[in-house]
DRENKOLDREN-154235 format. One record per atom (N, C-alpha, C, CB): residue in three letters; x, y, z. Coordinates in steps of 0.05 Angstrom, whole numbers, plus 5000, padded with zeros to 4 digits. Glycine has a CB too. Example, Ala and Ser with C-alpha at 12.3 -4.5 7.8 and 13.67 -1.06 7.14 Angstrom:
BEGIN
ALA526448865156;ALA524649105156;ALA526449345156;ALA522649115181;SER525749555142;SER527349795143;SER525850015157;SER528249885114;
//
This chain:
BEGIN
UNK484649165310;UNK482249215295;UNK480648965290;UNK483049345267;UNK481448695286;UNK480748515279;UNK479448415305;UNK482748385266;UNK480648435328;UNK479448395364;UNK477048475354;UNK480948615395;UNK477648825357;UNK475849065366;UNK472448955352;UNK477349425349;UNK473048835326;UNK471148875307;UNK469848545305;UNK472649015278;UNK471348425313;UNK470548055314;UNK471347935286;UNK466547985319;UNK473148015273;UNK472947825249;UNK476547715258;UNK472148025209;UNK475747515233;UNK478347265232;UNK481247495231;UNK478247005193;UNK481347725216;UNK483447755192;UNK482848035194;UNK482947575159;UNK484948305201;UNK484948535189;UNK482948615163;UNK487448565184;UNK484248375147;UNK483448465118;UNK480548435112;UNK484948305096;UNK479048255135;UNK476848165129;UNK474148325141;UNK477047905137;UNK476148595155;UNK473448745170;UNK471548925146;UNK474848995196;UNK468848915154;UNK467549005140;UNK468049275135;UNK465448945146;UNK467849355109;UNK467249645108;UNK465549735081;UNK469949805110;UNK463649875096;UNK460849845075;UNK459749575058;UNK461350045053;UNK459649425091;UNK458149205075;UNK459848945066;UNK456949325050;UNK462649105059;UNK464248785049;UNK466348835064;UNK465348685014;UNK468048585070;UNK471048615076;UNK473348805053;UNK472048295078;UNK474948965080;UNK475349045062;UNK478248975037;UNK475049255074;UNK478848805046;UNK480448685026;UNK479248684992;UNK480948395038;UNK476648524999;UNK475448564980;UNK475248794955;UNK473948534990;UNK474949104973;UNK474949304957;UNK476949354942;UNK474449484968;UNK480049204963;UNK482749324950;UNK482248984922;UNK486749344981;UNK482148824919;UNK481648644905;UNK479448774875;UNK480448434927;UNK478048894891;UNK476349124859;UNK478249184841;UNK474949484867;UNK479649364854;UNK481049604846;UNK483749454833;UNK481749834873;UNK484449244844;UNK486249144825;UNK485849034805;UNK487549014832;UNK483048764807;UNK482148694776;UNK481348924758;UNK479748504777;UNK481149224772;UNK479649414752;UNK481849464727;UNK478649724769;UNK484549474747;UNK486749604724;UNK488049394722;UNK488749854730;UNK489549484697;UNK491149324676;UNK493549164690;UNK492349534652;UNK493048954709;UNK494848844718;UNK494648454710;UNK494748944749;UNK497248444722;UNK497648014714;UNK496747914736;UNK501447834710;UNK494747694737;UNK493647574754;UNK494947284754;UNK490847594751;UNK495247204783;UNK494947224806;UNK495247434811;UNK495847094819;UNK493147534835;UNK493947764856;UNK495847624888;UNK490347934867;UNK499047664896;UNK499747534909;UNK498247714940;UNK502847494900;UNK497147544951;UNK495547594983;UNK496947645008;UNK493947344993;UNK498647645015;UNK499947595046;UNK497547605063;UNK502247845057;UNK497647425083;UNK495047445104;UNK495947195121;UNK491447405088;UNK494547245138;UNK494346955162;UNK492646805149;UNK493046985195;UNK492646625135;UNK491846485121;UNK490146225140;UNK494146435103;UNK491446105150;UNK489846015176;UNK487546075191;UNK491146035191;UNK486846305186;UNK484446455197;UNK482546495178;UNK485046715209;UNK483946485147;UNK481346525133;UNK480646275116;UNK481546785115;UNK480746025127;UNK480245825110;UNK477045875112;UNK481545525119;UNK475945905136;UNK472745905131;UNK471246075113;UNK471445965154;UNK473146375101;UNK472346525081;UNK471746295049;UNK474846785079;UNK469246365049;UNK469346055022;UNK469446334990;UNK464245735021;UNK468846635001;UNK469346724973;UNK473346754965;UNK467347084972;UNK474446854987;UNK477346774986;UNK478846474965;UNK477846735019;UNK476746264985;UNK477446044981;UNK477045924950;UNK476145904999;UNK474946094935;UNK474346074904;UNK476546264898;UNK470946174891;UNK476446534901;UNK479346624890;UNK481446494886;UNK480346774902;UNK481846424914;UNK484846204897;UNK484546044884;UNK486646044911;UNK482645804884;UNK481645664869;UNK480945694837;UNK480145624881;UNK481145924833;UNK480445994804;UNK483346134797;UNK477446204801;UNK484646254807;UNK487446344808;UNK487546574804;UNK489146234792;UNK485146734815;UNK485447064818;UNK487047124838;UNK482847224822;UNK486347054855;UNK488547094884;UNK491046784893;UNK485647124917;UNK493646794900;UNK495946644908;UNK496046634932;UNK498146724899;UNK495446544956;UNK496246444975;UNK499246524986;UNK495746214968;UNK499746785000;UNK502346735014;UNK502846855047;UNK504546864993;UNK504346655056;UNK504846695081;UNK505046975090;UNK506946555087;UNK503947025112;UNK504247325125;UNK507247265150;UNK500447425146;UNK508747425140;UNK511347495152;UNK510547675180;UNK513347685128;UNK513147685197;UNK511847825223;UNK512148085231;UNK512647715243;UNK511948215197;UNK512348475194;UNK511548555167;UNK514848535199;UNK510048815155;UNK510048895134;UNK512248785108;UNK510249145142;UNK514648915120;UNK516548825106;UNK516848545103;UNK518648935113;UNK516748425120;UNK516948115116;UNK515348045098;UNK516347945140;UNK513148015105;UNK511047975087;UNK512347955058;UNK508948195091;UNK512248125050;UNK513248325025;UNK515348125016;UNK514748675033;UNK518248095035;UNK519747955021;UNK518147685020;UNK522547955032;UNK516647635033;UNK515747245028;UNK513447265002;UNK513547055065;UNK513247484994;UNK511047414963;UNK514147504941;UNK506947764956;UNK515347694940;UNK517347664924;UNK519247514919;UNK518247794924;UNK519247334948;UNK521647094931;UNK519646854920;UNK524546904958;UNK517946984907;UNK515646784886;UNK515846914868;UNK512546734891;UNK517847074860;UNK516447284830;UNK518947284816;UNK515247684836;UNK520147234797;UNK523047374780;UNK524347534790;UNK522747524757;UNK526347584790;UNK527447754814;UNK528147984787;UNK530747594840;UNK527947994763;UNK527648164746;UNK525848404730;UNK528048054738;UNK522748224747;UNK520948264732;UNK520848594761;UNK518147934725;UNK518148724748;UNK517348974761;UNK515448924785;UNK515949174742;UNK514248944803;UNK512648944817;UNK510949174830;UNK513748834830;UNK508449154823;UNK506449364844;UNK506249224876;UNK502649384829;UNK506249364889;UNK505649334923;UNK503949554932;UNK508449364942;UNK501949404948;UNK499949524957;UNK498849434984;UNK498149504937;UNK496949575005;UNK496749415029;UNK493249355024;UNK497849595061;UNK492149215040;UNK490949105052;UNK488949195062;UNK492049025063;UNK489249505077;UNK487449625092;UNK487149885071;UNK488449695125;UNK487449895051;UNK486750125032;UNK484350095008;UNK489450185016;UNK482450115025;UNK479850005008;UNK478850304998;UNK477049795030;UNK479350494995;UNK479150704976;UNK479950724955;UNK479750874983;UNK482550564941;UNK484150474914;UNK480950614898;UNK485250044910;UNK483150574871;UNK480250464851;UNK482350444826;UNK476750734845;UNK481750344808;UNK483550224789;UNK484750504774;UNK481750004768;UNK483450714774;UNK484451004761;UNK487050984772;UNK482851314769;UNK486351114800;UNK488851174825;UNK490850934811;UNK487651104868;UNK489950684815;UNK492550584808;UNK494350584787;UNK492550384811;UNK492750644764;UNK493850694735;UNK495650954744;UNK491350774708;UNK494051194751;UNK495051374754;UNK498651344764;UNK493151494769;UNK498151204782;UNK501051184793;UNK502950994785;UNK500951134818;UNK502050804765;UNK503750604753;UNK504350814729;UNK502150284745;UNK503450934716;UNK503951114693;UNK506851244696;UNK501651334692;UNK506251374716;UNK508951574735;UNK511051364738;UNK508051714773;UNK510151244755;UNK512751044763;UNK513250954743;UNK512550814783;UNK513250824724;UNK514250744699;UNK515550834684;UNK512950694688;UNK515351054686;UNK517251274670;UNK519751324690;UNK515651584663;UNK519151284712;UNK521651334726;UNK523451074725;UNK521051424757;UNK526851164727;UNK528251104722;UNK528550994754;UNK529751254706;UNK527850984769;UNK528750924803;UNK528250554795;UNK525751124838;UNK528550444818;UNK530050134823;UNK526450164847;UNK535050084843;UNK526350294863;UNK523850334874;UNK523450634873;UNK523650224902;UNK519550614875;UNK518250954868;UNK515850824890;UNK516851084823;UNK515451044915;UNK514051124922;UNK511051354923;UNK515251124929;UNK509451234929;UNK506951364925;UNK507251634947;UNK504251144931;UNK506651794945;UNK505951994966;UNK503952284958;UNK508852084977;UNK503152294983;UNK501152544976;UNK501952824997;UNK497552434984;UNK501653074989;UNK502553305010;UNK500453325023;UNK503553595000;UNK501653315049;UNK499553295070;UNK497353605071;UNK501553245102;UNK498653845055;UNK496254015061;UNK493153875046;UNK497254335046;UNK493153765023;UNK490753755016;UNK489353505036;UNK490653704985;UNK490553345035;UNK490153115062;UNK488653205081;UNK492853035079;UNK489353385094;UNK488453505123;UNK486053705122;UNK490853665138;UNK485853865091;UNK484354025086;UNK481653835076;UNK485854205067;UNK482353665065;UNK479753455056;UNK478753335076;UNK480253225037;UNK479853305096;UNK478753065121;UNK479853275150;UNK481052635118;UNK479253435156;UNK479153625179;UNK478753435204;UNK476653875177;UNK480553485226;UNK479453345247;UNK480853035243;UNK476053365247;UNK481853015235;UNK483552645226;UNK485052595230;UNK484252525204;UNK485752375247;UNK488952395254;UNK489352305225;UNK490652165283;UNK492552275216;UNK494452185195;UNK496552225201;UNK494252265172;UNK498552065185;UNK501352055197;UNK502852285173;UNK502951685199;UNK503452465189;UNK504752655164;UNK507652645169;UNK503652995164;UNK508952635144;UNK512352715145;UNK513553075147;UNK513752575113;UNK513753135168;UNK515253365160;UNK517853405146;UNK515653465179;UNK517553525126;UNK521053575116;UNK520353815111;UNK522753395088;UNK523453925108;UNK523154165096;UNK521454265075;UNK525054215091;UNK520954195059;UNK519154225029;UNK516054245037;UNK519653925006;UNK515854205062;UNK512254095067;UNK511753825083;UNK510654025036;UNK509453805091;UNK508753525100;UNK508153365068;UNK505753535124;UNK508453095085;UNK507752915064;UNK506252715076;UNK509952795048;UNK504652525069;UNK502752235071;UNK503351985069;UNK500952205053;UNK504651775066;UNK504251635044;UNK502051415041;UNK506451525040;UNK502051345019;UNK499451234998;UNK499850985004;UNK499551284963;UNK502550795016;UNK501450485010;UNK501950364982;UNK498250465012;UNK503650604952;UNK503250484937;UNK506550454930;UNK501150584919;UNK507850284925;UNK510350134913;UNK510450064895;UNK511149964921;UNK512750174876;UNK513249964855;UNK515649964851;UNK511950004830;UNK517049694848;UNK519349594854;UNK520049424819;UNK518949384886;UNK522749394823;UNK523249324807;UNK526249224799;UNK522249464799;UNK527248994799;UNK529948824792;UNK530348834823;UNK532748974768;UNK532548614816;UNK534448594837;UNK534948854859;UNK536948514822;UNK535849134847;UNK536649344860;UNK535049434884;UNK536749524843;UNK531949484869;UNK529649514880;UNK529749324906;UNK527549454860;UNK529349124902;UNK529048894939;UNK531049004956;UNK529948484939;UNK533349184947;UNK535649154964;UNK534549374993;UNK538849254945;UNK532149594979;UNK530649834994;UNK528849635017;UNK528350064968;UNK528149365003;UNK526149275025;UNK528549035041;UNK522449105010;UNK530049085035;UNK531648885052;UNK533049075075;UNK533948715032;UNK533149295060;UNK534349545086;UNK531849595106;UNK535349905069;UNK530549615104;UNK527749695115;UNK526649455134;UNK525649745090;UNK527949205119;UNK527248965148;UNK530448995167;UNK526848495131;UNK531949145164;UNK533149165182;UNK532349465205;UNK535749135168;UNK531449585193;UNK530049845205;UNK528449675221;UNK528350075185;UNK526149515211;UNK523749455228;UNK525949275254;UNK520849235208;UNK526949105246;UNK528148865272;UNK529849125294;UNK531548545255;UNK529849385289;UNK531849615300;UNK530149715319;UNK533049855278;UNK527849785304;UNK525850015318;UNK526049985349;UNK522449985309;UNK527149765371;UNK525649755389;UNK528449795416;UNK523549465386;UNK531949905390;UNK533349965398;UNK533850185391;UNK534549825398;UNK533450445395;UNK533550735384;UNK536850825375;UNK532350955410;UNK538450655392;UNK540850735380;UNK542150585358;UNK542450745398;UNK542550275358;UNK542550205336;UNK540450245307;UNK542749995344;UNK538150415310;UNK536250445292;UNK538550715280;UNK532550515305;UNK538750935301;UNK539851065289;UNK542351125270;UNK539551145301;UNK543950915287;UNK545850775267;UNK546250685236;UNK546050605276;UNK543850535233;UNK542550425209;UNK541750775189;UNK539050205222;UNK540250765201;UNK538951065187;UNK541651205174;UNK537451305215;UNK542151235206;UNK543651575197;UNK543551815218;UNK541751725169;UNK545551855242;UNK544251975256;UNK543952255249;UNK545051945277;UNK545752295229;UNK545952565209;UNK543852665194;UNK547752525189;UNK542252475187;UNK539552455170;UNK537352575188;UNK538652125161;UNK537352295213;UNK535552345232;UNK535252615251;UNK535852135246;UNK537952795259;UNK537953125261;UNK536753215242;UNK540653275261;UNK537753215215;UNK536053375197;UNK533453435200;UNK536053295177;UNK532053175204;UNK529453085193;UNK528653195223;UNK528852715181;UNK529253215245;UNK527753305271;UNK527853625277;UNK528953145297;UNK529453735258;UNK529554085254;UNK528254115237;UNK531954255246;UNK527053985208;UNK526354005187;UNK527654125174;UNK524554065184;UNK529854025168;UNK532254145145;UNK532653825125;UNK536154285167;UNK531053795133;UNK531353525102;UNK529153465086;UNK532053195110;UNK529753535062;UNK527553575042;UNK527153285028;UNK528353835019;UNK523753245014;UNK523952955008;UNK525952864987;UNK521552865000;UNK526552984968;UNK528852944958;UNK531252814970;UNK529253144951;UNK531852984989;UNK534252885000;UNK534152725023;UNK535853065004;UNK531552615031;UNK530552365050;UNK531152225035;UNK527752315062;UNK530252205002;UNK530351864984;UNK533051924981;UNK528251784949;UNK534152054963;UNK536652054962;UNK538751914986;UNK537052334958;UNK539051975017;UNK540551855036;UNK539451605027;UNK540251945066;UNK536651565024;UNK535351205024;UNK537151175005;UNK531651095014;UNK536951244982;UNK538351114959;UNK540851124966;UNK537951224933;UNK543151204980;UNK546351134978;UNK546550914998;UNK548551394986;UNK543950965018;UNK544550705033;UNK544250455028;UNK543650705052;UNK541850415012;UNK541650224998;UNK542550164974;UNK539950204998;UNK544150344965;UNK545550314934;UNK543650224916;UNK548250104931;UNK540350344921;UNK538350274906;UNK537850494903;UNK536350104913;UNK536850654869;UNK535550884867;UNK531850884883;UNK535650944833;UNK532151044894;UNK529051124902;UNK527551374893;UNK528851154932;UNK524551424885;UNK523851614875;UNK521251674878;UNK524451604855;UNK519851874887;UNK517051914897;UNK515551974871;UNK516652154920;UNK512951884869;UNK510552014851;UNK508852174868;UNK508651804836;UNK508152374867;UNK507252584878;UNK504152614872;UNK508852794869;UNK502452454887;UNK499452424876;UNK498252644901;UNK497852034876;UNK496252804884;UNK494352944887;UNK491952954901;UNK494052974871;UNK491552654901;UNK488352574904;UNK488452474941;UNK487252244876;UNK487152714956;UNK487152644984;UNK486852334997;UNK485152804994;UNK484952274979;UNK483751984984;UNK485951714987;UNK481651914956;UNK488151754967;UNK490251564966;UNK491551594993;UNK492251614940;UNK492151645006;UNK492951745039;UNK491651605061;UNK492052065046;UNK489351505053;UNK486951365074;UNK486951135078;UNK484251375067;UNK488351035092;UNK488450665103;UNK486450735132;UNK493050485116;UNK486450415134;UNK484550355157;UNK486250175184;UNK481650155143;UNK488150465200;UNK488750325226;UNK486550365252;UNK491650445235;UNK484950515253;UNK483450605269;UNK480650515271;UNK483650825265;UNK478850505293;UNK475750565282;UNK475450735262;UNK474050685301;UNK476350955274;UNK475551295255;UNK475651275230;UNK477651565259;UNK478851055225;UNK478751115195;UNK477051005180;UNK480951065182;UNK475750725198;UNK473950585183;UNK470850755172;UNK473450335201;UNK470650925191;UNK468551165195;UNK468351305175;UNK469151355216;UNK470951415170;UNK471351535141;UNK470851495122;UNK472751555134;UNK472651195116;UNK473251065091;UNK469051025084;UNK475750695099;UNK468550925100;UNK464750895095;UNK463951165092;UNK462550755124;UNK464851375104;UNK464151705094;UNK464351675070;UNK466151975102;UNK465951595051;UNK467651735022;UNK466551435012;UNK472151845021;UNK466251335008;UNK464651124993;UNK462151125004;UNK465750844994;UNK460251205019;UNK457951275004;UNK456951594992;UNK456151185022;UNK459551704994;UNK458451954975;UNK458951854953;UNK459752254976;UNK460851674943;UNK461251624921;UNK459451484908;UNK463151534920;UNK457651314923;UNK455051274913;UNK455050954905;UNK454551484888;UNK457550854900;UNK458950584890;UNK460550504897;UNK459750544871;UNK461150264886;UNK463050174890;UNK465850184870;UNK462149974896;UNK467550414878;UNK469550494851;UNK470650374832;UNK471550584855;UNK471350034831;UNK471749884808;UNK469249864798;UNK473049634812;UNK466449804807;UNK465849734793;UNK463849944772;UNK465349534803;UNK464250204776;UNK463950514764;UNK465650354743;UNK465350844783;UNK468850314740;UNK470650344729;UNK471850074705;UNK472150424752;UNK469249914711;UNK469149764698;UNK467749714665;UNK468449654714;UNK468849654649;UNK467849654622;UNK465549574614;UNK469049544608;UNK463049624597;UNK460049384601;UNK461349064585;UNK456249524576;UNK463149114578;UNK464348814560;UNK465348614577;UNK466948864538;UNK466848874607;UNK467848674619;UNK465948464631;UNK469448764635;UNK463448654651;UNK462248614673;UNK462748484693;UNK460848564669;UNK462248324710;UNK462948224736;UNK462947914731;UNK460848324759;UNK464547804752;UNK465047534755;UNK463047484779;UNK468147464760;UNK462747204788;UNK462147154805;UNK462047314843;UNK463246984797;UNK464947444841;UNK465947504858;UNK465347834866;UNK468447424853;UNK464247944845;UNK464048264838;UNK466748364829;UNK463048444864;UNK468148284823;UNK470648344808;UNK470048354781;UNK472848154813;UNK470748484767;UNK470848644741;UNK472548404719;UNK472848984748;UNK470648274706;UNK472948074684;UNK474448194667;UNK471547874663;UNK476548114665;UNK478348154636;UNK481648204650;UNK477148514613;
//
């Protein structure tokens, strides 16, 4: 995408006008979170970004190495954090956020008792809102599902789900040792559709001896990352019906904007 489109950085391709990192950067100063925001990125590529370069500089955004995988990534901003404390995780290419959505789902997850809680959406409204789209849907028995991109992790237990998951990714490119890892018991299920999401997290959770637990969000829009042209097509569909830019709808008049268009407080 970053080739296709000419910029430094995934995160930096435009969409409606700004990079879209930026948008996911709204949506986090919109809601009630602790700043720094930790970054993963090729950092190397975006020294010439000079609004980035004030972010960190002012200490809205932290500087951290991009790992050579999602998961990597992930573990190289958390061994910067308490290994006690809770954590939101979020990607990069999800510039539809808006600080609601995220409350919304920190609310849920918070109440849950899981070590990690996953965001997810059922793929019928998904497909019914955006006709014609590819998306990656989960079949299980119970229905398709989406997911959102949104994580929240928490203690020691919690990392043990993303430490299983960097062994999945280093697997993927051996199908039998992947299946090994997994579960090849799991993985039948899941290709008849006799495994319900319940009992997808559940196997996660004994394998990882980490509880896991889904929040079940509603809102088609949380489903929408940007791997594609198309999606980028979209994502500019649904933000300009929206008319704005969703943090800053969602922003207080006390707070108003910083320098950056980020929402103070």
């Amino acid at each position: 995408m970053a080739t296709a489109f000419g910029t430094a950085s995934k995160v930096l391709l435009p969409v409606a006008g700004r990079p879209m990192l930026f948008h996911v950067l709204d949506a986090l100063a919109g809601a009630d979170l602790e700043r720094p925001f930790l970054v993963s990125a090729l950092w190397e590529r975006l020294r010439d970004e000079p609004t980035l370069a004030r972010l960190v500089g002012e200490g809205v955004v932290e500087a951290v190495p991009m790992g050579r995988s999602p998961c990597l990534s992930a573990m190289e901003a958390l061994d910067r954090l308490p290994e006690e404390g809770a954590v939101f995780i979020t990607t990069g290419d999800h510039p539809l956020l808006t600080p609601s959505l995220i409350e919304a789902f920190l609310a849920r997850a918070r109440r849950e008792t899981a070590d990690l809680v996953v965001g997810v959406t059922p793929s019928g409204p998904v497909l019914q809102a955006f006709p014609g789209r590819r998306r990656t849907v989960y079949r299980l028995s119970d229905g398709g599902f989406c997911g959102c991109n949104l994580f929240y992790l928490r203690g020691k237990r919690g990392r043990r789900v993303i430490d299983f998951w960097r062994c999945v990714e280093s697997q993927r490119k051996s199908p039998l040792r992947l299946a090994f890892t997994i579960g090849p018991g799991a993985l039948l299920r899941y290709a008849f559709r006799r495994l319900s999401l319940s009992q997808a997290l559940d196997h996660l959770s004994r394998k990882t001896e980490a509880r896991v637990a889904p929040v079940i969000l509603d809102e088609p829009e949380a489903a929408v990352d940007v791997d594609r042209p198309e999606d980028r097509e979209l994502v500019e569909e649904i933000l300009r019906r929206r008319g704005a830019n969703p943090a800053r709808e969602n922003a207080t008049p006390h707070q108003g904007m910083d320098a950056h268009g980020l929402p103070r407080g």
